[in-house]
C-alpha positions as protocol buffer text, in pm:
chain_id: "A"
residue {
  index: 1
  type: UNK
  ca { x: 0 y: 0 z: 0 }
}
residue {
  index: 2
  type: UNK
  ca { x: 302 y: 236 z: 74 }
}
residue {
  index: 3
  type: UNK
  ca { x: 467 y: 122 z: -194 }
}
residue {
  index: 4
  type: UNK
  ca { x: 119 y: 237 z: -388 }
}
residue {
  index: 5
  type: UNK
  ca { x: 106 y: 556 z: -265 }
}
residue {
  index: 6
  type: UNK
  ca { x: 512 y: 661 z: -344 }
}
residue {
  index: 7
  type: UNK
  ca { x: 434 y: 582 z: -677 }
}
residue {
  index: 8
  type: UNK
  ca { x: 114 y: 782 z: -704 }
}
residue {
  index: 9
  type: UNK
  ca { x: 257 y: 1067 z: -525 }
}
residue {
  index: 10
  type: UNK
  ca { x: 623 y: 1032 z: -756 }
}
residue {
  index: 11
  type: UNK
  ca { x: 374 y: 1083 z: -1068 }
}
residue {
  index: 12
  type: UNK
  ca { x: 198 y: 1344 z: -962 }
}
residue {
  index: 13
  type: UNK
  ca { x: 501 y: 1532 z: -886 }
}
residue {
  index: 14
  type: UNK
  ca { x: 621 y: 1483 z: -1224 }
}
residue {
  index: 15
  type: UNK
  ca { x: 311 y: 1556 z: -1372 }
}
residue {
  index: 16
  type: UNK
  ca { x: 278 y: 1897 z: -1165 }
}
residue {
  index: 17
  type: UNK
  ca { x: 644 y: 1951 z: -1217 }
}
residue {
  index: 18
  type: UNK
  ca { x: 532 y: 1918 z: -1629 }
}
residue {
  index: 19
  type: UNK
  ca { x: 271 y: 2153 z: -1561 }
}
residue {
  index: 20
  type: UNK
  ca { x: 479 y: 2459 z: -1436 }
}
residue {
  index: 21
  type: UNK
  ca { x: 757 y: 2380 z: -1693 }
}
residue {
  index: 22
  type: UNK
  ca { x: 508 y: 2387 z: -1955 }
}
residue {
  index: 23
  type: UNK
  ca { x: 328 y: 2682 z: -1824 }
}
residue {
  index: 24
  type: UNK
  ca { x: 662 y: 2873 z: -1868 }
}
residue {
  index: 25
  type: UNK
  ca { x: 795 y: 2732 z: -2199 }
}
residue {
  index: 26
  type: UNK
  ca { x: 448 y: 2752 z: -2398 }
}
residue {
  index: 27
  type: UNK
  ca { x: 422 y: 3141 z: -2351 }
}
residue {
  index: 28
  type: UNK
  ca { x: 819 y: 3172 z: -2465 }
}
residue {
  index: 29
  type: UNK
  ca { x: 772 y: 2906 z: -2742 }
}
residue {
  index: 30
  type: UNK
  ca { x: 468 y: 3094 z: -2882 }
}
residue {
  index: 31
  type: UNK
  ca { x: 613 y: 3437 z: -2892 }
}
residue {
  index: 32
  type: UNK
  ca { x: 937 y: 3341 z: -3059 }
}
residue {
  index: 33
  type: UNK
  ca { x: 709 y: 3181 z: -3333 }
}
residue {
  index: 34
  type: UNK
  ca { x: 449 y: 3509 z: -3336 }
}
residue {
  index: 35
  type: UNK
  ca { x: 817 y: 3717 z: -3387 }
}
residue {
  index: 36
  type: UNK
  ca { x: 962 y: 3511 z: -3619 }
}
residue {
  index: 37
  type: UNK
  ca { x: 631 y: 3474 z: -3862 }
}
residue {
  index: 38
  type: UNK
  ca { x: 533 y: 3863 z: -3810 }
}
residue {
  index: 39
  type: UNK
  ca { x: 884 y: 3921 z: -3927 }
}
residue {
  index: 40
  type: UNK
  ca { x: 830 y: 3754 z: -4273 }
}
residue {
  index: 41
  type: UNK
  ca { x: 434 y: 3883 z: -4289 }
}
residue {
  index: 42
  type: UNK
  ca { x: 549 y: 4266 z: -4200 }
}
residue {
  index: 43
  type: UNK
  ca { x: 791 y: 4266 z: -4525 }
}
residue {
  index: 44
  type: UNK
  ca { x: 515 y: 4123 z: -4734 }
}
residue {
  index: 45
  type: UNK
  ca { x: 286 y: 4403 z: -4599 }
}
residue {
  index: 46
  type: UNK
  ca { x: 556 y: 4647 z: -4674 }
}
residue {
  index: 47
  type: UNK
  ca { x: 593 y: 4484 z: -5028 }
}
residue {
  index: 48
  type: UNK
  ca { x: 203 y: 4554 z: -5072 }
}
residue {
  index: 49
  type: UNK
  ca { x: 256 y: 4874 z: -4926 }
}
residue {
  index: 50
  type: UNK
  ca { x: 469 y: 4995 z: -5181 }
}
residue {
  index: 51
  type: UNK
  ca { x: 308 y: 4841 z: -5455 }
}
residue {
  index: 52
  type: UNK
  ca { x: -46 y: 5013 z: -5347 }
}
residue {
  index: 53
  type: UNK
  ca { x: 160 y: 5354 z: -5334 }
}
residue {
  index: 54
  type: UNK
  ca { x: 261 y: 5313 z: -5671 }
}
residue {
  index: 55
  type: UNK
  ca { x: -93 y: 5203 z: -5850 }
}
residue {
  index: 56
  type: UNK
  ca { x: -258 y: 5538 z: -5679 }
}
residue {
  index: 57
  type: UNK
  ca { x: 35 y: 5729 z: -5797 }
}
residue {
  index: 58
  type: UNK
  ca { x: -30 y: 5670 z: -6158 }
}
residue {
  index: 59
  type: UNK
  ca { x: -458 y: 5548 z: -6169 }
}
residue {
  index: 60
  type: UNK
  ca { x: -569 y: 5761 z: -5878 }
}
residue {
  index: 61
  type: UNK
  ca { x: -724 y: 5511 z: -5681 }
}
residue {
  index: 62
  type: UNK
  ca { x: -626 y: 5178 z: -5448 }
}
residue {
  index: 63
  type: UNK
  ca { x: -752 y: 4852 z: -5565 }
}
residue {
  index: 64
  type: UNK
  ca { x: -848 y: 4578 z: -5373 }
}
residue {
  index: 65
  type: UNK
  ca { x: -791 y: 4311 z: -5640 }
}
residue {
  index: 66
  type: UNK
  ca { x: -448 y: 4147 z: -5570 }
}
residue {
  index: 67
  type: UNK
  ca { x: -431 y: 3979 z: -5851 }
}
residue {
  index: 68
  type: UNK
  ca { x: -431 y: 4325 z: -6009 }
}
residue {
  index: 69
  type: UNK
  ca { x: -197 y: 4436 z: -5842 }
}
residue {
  index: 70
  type: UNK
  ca { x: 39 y: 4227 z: -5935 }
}
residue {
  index: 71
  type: UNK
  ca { x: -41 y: 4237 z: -6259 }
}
residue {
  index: 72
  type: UNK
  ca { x: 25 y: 4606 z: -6238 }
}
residue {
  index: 73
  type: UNK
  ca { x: 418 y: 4518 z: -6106 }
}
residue {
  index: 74
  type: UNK
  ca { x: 434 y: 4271 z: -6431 }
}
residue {
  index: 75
  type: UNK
  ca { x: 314 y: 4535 z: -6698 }
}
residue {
  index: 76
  type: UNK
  ca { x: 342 y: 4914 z: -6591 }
}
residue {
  index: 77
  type: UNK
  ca { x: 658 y: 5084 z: -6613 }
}
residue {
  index: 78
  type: UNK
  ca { x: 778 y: 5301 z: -6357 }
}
residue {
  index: 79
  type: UNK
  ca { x: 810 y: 5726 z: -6498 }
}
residue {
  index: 80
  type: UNK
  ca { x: 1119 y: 5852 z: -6346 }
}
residue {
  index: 81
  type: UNK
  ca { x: 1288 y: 6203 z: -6447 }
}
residue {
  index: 82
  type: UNK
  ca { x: 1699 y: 6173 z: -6510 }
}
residue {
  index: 83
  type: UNK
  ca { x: 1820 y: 6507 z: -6360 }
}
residue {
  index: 84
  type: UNK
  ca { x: 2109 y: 6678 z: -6443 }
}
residue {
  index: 85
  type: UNK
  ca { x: 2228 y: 7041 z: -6351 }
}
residue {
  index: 86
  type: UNK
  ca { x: 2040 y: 7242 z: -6098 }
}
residue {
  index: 87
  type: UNK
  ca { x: 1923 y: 7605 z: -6131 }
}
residue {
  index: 88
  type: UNK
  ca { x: 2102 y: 7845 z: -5984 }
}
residue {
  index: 89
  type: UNK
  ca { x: 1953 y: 8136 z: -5692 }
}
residue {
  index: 90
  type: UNK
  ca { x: 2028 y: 8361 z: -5942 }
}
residue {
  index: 91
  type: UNK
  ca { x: 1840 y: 8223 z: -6256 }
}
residue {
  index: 92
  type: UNK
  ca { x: 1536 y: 8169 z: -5974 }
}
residue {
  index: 93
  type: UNK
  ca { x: 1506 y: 8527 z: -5887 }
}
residue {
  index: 94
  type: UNK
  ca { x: 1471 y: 8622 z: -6246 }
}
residue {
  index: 95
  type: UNK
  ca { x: 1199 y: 8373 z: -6284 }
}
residue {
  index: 96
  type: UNK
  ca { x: 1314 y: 8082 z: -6469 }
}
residue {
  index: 97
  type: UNK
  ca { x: 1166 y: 7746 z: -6326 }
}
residue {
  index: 98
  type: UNK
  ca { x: 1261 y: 7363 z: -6376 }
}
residue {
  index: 99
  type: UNK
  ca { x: 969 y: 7359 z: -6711 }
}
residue {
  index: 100
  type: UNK
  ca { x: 1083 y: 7644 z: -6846 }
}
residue {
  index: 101
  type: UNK
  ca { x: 1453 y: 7570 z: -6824 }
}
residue {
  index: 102
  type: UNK
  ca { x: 1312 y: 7214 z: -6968 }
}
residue {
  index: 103
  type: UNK
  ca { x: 1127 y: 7371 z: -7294 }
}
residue {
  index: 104
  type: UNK
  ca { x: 1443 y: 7540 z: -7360 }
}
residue {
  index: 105
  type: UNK
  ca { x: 1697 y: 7262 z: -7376 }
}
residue {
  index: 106
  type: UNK
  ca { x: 1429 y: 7094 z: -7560 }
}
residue {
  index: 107
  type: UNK
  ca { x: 1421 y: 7316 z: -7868 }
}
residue {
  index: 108
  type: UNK
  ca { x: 1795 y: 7253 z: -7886 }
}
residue {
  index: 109
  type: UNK
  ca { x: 1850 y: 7605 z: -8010 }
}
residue {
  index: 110
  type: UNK
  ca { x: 2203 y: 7674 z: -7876 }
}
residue {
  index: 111
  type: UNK
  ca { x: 2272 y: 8008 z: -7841 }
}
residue {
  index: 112
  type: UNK
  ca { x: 1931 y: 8019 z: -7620 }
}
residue {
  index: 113
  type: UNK
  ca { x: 2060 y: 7761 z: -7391 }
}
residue {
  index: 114
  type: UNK
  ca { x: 2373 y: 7940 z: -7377 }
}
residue {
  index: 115
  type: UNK
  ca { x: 2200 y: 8298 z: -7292 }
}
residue {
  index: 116
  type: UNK
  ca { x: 1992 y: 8105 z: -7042 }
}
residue {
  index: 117
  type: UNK
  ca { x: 2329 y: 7966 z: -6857 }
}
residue {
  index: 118
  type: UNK
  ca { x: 2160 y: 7623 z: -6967 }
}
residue {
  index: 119
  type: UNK
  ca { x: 2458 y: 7435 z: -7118 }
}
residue {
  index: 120
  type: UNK
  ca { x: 2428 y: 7145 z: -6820 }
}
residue {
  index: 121
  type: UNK
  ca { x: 2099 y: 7164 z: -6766 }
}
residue {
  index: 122
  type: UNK
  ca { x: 1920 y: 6837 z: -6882 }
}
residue {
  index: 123
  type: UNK
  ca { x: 1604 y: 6685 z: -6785 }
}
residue {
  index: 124
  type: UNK
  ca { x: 1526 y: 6306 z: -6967 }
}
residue {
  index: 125
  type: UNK
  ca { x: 1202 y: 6136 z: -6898 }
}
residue {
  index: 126
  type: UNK
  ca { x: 1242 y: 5734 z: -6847 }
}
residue {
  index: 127
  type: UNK
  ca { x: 1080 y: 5434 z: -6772 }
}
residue {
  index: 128
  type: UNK
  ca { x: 1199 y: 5132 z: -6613 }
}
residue {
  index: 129
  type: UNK
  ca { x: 1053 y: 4791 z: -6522 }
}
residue {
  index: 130
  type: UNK
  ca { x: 877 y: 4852 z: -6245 }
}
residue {
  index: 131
  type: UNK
  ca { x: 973 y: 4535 z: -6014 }
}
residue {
  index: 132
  type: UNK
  ca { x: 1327 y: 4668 z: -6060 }
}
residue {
  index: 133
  type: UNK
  ca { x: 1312 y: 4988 z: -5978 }
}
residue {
  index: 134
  type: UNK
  ca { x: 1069 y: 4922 z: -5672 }
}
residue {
  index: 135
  type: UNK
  ca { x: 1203 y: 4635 z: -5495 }
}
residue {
  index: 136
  type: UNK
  ca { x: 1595 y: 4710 z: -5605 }
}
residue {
  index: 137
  type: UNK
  ca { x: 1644 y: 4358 z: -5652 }
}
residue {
  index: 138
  type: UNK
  ca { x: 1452 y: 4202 z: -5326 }
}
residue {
  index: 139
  type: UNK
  ca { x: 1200 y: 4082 z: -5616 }
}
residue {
  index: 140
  type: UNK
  ca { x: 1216 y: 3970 z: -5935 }
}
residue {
  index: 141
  type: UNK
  ca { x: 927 y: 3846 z: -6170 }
}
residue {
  index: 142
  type: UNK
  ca { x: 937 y: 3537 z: -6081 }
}
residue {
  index: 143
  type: UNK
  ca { x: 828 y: 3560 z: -5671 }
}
residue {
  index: 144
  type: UNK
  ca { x: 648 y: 3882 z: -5708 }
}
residue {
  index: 145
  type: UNK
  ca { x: 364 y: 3661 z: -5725 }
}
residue {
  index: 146
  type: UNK
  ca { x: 453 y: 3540 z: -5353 }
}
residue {
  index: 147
  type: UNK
  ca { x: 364 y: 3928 z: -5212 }
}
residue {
  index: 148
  type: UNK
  ca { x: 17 y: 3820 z: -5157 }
}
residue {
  index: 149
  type: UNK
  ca { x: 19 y: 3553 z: -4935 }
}
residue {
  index: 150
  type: UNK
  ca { x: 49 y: 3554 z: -4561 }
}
residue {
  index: 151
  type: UNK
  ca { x: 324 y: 3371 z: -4475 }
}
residue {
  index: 152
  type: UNK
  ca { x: 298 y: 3027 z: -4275 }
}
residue {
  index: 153
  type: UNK
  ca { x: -9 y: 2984 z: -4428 }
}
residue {
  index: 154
  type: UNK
  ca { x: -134 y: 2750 z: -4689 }
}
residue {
  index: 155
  type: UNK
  ca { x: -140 y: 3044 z: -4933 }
}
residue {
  index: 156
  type: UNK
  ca { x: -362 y: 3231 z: -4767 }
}
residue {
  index: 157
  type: UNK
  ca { x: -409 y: 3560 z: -4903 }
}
residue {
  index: 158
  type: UNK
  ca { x: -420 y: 3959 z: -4697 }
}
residue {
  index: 159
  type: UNK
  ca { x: -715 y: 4073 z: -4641 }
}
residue {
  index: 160
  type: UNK
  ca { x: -817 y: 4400 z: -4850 }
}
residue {
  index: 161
  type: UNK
  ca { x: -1044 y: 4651 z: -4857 }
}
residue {
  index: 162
  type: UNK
  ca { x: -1046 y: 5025 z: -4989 }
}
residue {
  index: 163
  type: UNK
  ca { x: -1274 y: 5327 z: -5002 }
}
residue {
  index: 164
  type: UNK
  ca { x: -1177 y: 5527 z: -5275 }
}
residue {
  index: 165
  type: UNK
  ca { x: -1459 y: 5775 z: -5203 }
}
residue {
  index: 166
  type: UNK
  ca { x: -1346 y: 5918 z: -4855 }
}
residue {
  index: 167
  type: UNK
  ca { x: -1371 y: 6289 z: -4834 }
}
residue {
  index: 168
  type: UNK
  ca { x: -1226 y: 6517 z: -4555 }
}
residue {
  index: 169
  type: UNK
  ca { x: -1361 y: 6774 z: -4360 }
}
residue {
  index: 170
  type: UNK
  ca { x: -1286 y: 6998 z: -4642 }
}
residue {
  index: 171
  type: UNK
  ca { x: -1440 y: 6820 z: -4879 }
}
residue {
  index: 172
  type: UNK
  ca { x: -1071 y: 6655 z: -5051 }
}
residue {
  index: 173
  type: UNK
  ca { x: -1134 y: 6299 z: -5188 }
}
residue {
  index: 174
  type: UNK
  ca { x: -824 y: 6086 z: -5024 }
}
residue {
  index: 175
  type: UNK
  ca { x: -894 y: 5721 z: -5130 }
}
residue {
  index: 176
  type: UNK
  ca { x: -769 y: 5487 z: -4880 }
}
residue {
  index: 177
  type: UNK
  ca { x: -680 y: 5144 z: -4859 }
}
residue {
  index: 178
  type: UNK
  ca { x: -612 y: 4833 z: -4596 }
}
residue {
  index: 179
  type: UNK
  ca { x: -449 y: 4548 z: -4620 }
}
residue {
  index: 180
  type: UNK
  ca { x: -462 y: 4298 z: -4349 }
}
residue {
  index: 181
  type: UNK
  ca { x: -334 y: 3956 z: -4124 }
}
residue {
  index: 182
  type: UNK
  ca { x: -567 y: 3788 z: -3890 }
}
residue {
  index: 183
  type: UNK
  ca { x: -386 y: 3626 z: -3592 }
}
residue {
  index: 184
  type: UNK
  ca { x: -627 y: 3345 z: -3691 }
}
residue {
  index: 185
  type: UNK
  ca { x: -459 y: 3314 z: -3999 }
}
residue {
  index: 186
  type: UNK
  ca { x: -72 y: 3245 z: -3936 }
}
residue {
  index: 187
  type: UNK
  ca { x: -88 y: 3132 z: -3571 }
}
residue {
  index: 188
  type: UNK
  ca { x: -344 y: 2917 z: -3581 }
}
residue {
  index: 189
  type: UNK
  ca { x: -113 y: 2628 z: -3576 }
}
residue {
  index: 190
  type: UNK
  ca { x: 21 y: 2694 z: -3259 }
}
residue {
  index: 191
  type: UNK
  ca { x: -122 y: 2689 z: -2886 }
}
residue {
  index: 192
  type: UNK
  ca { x: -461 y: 2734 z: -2904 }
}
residue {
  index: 193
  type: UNK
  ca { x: -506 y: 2913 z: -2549 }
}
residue {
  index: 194
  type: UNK
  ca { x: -215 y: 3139 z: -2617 }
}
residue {
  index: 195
  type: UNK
  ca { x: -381 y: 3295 z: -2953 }
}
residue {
  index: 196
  type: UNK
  ca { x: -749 y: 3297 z: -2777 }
}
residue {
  index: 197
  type: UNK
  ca { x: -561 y: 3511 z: -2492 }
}
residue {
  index: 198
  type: UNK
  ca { x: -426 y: 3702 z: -2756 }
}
residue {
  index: 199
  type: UNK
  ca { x: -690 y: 3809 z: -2971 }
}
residue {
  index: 200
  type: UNK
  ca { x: -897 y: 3892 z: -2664 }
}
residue {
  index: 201
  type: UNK
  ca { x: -630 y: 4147 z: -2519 }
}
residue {
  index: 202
  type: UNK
  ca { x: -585 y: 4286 z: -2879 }
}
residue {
  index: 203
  type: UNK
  ca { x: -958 y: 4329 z: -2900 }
}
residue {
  index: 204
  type: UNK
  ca { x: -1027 y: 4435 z: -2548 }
}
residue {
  index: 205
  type: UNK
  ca { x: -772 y: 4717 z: -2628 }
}
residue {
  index: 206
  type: UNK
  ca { x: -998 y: 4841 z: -2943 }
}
residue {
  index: 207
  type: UNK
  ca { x: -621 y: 4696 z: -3126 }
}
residue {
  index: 208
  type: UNK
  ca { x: -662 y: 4466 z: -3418 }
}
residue {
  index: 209
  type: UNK
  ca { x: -612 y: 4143 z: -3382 }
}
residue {
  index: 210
  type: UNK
  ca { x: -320 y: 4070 z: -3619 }
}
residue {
  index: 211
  type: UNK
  ca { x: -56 y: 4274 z: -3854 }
}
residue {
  index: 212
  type: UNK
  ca { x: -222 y: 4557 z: -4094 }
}
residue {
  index: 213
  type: UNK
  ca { x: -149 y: 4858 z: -4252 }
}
residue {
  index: 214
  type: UNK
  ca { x: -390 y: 5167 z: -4357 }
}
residue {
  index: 215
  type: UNK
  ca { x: -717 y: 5232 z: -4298 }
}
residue {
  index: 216
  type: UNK
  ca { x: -1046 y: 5255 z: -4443 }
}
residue {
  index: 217
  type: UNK
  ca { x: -1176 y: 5501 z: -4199 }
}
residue {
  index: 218
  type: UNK
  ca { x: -950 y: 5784 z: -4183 }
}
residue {
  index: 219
  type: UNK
  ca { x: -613 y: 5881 z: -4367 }
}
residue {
  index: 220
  type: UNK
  ca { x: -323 y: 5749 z: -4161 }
}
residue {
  index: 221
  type: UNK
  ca { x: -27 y: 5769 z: -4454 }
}
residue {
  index: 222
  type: UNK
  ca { x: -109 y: 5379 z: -4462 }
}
residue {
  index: 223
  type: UNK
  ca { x: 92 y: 5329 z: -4143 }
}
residue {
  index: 224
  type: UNK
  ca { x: 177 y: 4960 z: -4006 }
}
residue {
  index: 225
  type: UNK
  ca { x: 58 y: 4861 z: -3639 }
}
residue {
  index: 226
  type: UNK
  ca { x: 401 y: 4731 z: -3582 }
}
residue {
  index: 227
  type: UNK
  ca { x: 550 y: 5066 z: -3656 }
}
């Protein structure tokens, strides 16, 4: 019966002794593999970030169709003015400006762009592969593809809305965009308790419950909640 009893009480020391071990290592486990995925998910974000920033630059509006946008990165080509020579304070105060300097190197007439002090003043419009010129090599056409997945998923894809219609105070259209990562999404994998516990301090806190950046409510320069 002794003998009975050691035993029984030798397991449940072990098995408490499990407990508080685990009750220590699961929190640490689960936030080095929430870093380490929001990591990877935060430079996609920026990718889609920068990709967004561009499409509004040259149609006017977000989209919310990622298959668009990368599309757009495949096709477009990125406008980018080749400067060389610089006005001088002097040529400013008597009123010559960047497009007028421009219209006069552009007729080529030579003795104008001499008695404009224009000889080194060239401005040549160009455009480059987009991809290239955006991602400076981080990307290439074959994984640009990869910018719209959240990653540790099974391809899942962000989350994106935009309101293209949002007026300020002052009656200035500002379209907007979001892009967002669930915490259901790429830590869903891991201990279940730990992401519950998570997504109900994020929420309590009015925070969202994952990685985004942008807003559909209010202009925010499409800031990250990590940032």
């Amino acid at each position: 019966m002794k003998t009975t009893i050691r035993i029984l009480l030798g397991v449940a020391i072990v098995f408490m002794s499990y407990i508080c071990v685990m009750s220590i290592v699961t929190p640490i486990r689960f936030e080095e593999h929430k870093t380490q995925r929001e990591n990877a998910i935060i430079k996609n974000l920026v990718y889609i970030r920068t990709a967004e920033t561009e499409f509004r630059s040259q149609k006017g509006y977000y989209t919310a169709d990622l298959d668009s946008l990368v599309m757009f990165l495949k096709t477009a080509k990125k406008k980018e003015v080749v400067k060389e020579g610089a006005l001088t304070e002097a040529q400013l105060e008597a009123g010559m400006t960047e497009a007028k300097a421009a219209k006069i190197v552009a007729r080529g007439n030579a003795k104008e762009i001499k008695a404009n002090g224009l000889e080194g003043f060239k401005r040549d419009t160009i455009y480059s592969n987009m991809i290239e010129t955006l991602y400076k090599g981080e990307l290439t056409e074959d994984n640009i593809d990869d910018i719209i997945y959240i990653p540790y998923t099974d391809k899942v894809r962000f989350e994106v809305e935009t309101n293209n219609s949002y007026k300020t105070d002052r009656g200035i259209k500002v379209p907007l965009v979001e892009v967002r990562a669930h915490y259901d999404t790429y830590l869903a994998d891991l201990d279940d308790q730990e992401r519950v516990n998570l997504i109900d301090k994020e929420t309590k806190l009015d925070h969202y419950p994952g990685l985004k950046f942008g807003s559909i409510v209010s202009p925010n320069n499409n800031a990250g909640n990590w940032e």
